[in-house]
N, C-alpha and C positions, 0 to 999 in steps of 0.2 A: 768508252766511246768518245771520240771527240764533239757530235754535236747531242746536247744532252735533249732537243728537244726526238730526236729520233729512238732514243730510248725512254722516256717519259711515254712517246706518243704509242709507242710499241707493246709498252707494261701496258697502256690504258684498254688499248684493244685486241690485245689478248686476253687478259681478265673475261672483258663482255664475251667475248666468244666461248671464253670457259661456260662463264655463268649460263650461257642464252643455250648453248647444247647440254647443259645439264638440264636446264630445264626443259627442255622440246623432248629430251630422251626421255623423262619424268610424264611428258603428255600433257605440258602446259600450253596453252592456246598459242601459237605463236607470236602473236600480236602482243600478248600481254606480261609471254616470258622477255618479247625485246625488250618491251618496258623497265619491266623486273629487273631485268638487268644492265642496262643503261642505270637505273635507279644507285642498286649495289654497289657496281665499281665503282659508280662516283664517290659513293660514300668511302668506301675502301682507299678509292686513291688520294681522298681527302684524309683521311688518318694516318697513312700508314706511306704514304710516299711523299712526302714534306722534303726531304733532301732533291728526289730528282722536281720536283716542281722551284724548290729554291732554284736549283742548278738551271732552268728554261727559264727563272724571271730575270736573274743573272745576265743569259744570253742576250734577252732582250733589250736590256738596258746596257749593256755594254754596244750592241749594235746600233740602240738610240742615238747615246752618245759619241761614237765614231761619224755619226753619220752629220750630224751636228758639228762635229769639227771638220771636216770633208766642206759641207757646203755655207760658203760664204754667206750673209746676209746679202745679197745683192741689193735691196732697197735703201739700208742704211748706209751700203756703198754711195748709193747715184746720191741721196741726199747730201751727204758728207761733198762728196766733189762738187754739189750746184753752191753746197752753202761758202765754200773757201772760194769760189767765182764773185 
């Protein structure tokens, strides 16, 4: 996939969804299987998914940085020209 936050975000909440309908089929309180599983994935997608979360922090920070070079300091512009005045 090209944007890797689109598949990180798609593993994460399909996981819950697995998990939260195993549990509701199982006869767990609703309330407490979201819980539950909200809980789990996290855990899971903290062990076991380290590549695509590398690959979304990646994103991020290449995006930072673009955007960082995209926009000027404007402040240290207007100072720079009062101070050569």
């Amino acid at each position: 996939m090209k944007n890797p936050w689109i598949l990180y975000i798609t593993i994460r909440v399909g996981l819950f969804a697995v998990i939260l309908a195993v549990m509701l089929m199982l006869g767990f309180d609703p309330f407490f299987a979201a819980l539950i599983a909200a809980v789990v994935s996290l855990a899971i997608s903290l062990i076991f998914f380290n590549k695509h979360r590398n690959a979304v922090s990646e994103a991020i920070y290449r995006s930072v940085e673009n955007r960082k070079k995209n926009v000027g300091d404007s402040d240290s512009d207007a100072e720079d020209s009062a101070s050569k005045n």
